[in-house]
N, C-alpha and C positions, 0 to 999 in steps of 0.2 A: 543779922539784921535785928534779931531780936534783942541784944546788947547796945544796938544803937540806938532804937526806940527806948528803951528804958533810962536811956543815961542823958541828961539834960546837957554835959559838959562835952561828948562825942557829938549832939545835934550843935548844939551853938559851935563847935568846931568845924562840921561839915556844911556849916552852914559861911561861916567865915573864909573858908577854901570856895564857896560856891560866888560869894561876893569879888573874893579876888581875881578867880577866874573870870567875871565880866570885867574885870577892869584890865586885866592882859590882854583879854579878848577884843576889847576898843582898842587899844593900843594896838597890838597886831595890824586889827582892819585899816585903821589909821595908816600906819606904815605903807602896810600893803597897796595901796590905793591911793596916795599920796593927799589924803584929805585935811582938809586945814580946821583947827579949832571950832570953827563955827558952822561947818560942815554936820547936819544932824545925824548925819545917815551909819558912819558908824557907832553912833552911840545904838540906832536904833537895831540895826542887824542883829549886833552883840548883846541885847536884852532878848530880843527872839532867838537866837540859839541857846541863851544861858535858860533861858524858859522850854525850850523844845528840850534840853537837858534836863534839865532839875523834873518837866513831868515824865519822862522816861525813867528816872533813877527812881523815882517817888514810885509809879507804876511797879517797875521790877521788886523795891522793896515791900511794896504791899502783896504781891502773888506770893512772895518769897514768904513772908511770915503768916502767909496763909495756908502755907505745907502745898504748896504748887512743886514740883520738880522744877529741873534746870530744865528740861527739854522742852516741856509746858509754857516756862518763863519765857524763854528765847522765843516761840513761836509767837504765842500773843506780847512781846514786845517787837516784834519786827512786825505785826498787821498794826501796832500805835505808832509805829514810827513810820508809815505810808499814810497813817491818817495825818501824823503830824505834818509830813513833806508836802501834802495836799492844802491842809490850813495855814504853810508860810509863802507858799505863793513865787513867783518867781521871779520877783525882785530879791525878795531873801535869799532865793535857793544860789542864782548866778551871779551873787553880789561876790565881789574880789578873787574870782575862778582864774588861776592862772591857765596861761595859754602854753600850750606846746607840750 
């Protein structure tokens, strides 16, 4: 973590990886739900998951370069990740949920 923070070319990298995966992530939803162009709803899901990701990863890597253990890490990232499933709501959460 500590080589990622220091290096401006590894952030603008995982930052480039983080951009493309919203735009898979619309696309997917898209698919998935058969929503048409003008449909706002998968643009929106796919910004709150790529946000409910990117403040998770951000989280872990701040505990991480703060000499937290993994054990430590995992724990208080799984109590932000019940705060996060609480603050998207359940439009977000059962949006495109396959059945069966």
């Amino acid at each position: 973590m500590k080589v990622v923070q220091e290096s401006h070319s590894l952030r603008s990298r995982l930052w480039f990886i983080q951009q493309d995966l919203l735009v898979h992530l619309e696309k997917t939803l898209r698919e998935e739900t058969d929503a048409g162009e003008s449909d706002s709803l998968p643009t929106l899901v796919a910004g709150q998951l790529a946000w409910a990701h990117g403040t998770l990863v951000a989280f872990i890597g701040r505990l991480m370069l703060a000499g937290r253990t993994p054990e430590e890490t995992s724990r208080e990232a799984l109590a932000l990740l019940d705060d996060i499933e609480e603050v998207l709501g359940t439009k977000v959460l059962k949006y495109a949920v396959r059945q069966g």
